[in-house]
Structure formats: C-alpha cells, structure tokens
C-alpha positions, 0 to 999 in steps of 0.5 A, spaced: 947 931 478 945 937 474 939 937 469 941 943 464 935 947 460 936 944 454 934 938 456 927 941 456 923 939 449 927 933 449 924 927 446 923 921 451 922 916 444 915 912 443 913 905 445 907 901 442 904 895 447 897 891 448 893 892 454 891 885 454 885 882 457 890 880 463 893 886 464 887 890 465 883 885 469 889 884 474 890 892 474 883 893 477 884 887 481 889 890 485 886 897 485 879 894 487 877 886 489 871 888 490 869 891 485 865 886 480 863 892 475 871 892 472 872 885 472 867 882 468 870 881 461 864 878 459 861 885 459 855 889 454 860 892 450 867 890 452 872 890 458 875 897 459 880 899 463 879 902 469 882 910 468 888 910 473 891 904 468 894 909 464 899 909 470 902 902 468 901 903 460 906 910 461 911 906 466 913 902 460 915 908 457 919 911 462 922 905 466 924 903 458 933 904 459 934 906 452 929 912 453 930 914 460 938 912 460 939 916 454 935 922 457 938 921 464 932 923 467 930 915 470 936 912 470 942 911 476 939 909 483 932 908 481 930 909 489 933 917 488 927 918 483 920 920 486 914 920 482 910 925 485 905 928 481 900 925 476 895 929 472 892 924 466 886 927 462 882 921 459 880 922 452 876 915 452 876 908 454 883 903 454 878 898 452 882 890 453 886 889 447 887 895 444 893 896 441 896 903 444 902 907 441 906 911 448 911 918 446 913 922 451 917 928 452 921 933 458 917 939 459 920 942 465 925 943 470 924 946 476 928 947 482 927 944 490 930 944 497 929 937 497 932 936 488 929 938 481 922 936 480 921 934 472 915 934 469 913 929 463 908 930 458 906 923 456 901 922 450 897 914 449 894 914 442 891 908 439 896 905 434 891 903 429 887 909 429 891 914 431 887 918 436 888 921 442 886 915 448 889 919 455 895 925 456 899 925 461 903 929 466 907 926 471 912 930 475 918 926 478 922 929 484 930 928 482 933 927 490 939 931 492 939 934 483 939 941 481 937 945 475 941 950 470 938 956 471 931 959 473 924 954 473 921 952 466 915 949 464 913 949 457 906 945 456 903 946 462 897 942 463 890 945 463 888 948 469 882 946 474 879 950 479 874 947 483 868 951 485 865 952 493 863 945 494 855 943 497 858 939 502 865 934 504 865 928 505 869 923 508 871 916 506 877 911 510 880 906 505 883 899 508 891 899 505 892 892 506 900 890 507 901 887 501 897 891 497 904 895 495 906 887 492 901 887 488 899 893 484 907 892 483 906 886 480 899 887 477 902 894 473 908 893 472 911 899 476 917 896 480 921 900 484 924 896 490 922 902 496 916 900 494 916 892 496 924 892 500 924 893 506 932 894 506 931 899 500 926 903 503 930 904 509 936 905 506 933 911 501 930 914 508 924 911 509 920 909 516 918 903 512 915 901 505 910 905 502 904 904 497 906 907 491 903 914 489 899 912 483 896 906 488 894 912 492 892 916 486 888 910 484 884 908 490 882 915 490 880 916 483 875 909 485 871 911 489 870 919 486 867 914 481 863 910 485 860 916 489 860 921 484 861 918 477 857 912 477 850 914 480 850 920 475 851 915 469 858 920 468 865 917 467 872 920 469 875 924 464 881 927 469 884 926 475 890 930 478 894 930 484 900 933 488 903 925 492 906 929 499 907 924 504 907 917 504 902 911 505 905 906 509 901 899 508 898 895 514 894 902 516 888 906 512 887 912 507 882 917 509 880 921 502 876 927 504 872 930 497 867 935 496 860 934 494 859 940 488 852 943 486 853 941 479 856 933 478 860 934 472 864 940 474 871 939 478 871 936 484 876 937 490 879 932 494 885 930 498 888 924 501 890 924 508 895 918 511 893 915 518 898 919 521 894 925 519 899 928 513 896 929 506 897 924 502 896 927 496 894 934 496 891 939 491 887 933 489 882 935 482 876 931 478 873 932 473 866 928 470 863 928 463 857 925 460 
C-alpha cells in the first residue's frame, strides 16, 4: 500500500454521539475500579468523564467504514494498523450526557522502516454549543505501507518541554489478564490483536497485549492522583509515543517527574515488565 500526499488535508467526515452515563462510568470502571471519585454519578456537580475517555468517543469516528474506508487510512486488515501515539488537549470536561460532534482530517505522512505513520487531527465539540471540548493527535503506523514523497505534517500540535524535575518518581501499576477485554468492552475500541490470541500471533505478536490508550490512560490516572488532585488542578493535556507492547498478566512500571512548579509540564515514561519503554517521551500538563 501506497499513501500518495494529496491524502494529506483530507477531510475524515464528522459523527455526532451521547456520552451516556453508562459510557462514562463503565470507561472509568476499566481504567480505574478502584477509584470511587469518577464512579459516582451522583456527584456535586455532575458526572464527568475521566479525561482518556475522549480515546473511545474518537474511535467511533475513526472505526466508522464510510469515513475511514473511503479514506483508506483504517480500513483492509484491521491488525496492519497500529495506533502508536496519542496527543489529546483537554479543553473542558465531557460531562455525562453531553451530546458530542467528532471531525477529523489527515494531517500528515511520515516515512518509516517498520511503514508510514499517519497522524490525525481529531476536534470533539459540544453539539449544542459548539465549543471546543478535547483536540486530538493520533498517529497510526501503517505496517509494511509507504508514502509518495518526503515527510509532511501539517498542523502539528503544540509543543511541550518539560523542565529539569526536583525529583523522580516510581509507580508499578498491576495489568490484569483481562484488563485488554474489558477496556475493549467498556470504550468500544475493538481490535482482535488486543483480545485474540490466534490474531496476535498471527500479526507477529508474542501474545496479546493491552492497547496503547489503556496504557495511556492508566498513566494519565495516576499523574492525576499524584500531581492534579492534591494540588486542586486537572488534567488539561496528556501525550505520549506507544513503543513496546504491554502484555497483560504482568505490571507496568510509570516513572514521572516531580516538577518545581506543579502546573507546568510534566515528564513521564511507562516502562513494561520486561524493562522496554512503553510509552516514551510521555508529557503532562496541569491547569487550575
């Protein structure tokens, strides 16, 4: 497969959806069941969503056949496709029964030994008001697939430097064998490498493994229990480049820095049992 560069710019559609009480509450359940702040639908103010649950409203968009099909970004052999970066921008909450409108376009193609990397710009508004609710880039690697012509990313996101840290911190994380069903189940984002033996191996995996927004979104937990929550700040960003897989059964090891001033930009890392990078040049970014 080929990607030409005219495919860059090109419009992925929209999609309007609910994020029903359910949706929200069963996507925190799977991120974190032990966590009785973002399951309480009876809460001051309302449910909101955990921030990561933006993953599952995008994925409605991208898994949808007549946008993704017509653009030949994820359609064909749905185990070819390997979603390897996520960069999402918080504007405000997704509160439970909002009524969301998703667009998206490609926005760049780049050239790798392993395929092309695709990267989408992905916009969640409110349907009602039309304000900006989370921005997203997502960076899909292509195995085997090449690009017409040299690199391009147009409508790169921000950047983010993180500053020398006061100090490092440690925290392993517990990847229950059925954690890869469940968050499957409870977002919505099916991929059979993720929960079929038989498919993973078949696409050159040792086994299954958790997908790379649960990763994402464990890490984006407990940044927020460490470094949001005690200071009274939420998540307003979280990015991150998914390396090596996370086999389900074992732990993740998420290593972040402790910054002089809490609502700058924080590093981090995830790490699997084995020791290989998870999930590198991991950034977050805290707001009051």
């Amino acid at each position: 497969m080929q990607f030409a560069l005219d495919t860059i710019g090109r419009d992925l559609g929209s999609a309007q959806t609910t994020a029903t009480t359910r949706r929200v509450l069963a996507f925190a359940a799977a991120v974190g069941p032990d966590d009785p702040d973002t399951l309480d639908d009876l809460a001051a103010g309302g449910l909101a969503a955990i921030p990561s649950f933006c993953a599952a409203i995008e994925w409605g968009l991208l898994s949808s056949p007549d946008r993704s099909g017509a653009l030949a970004v994820l359609g064909g052999e749905l185990s070819r496709y390997l979603h390897v970066g996520q960069d999402s921008l918080f504007h405000t909450p997704i509160r439970a029964g909002a009524e969301l409108r998703i667009a998206g376009r490609l926005v760049g193609l780049t050239s790798t030994r392993a395929g092309a990397l695709i990267t989408l710009r992905i916009e969640t508004r409110d349907a009602t008001l039309g304000s900006a609710v989370v921005t997203s880039w997502c960076t899909v690697l292509c195995r085997g697939a090449t690009i017409e012509g040299p690199d391009r990313l147009v409508e790169p996101p921000p950047s983010l430097v993180a500053p020398e840290p006061v100090s490092r911190h440690r925290v392993e994380i517990r990847v229950p064998h059925g954690l890869p069903h469940v968050y499957a189940e409870c977002s919505g984002i099916i991929n059979p490498i993720h929960t079929e033996r038989r498919a993973a191996t078949e696409a050159g995996l040792p086994d299954i493994v958790l997908q790379g927004t649960a990763t994402w979104a464990m890490a984006g937990r407990e940044l927020v229990h460490r470094l949001g929550r005690p200071a009274g700040r939420r998540l307003h960003r979280l990015a991150g480049e998914f390396r090596a897989p996370v086999i389900p059964g074992s732990f993740i090891t998420l290593h972040h820095d402790v910054p002089a001033d809490p609502a700058g930009v924080v590093g981090f890392e995830v790490r699997n049992a084995s020791g290989a990078i998870a999930i590198a040049n991991g950034r977050a970014v805290f707001a009051g």
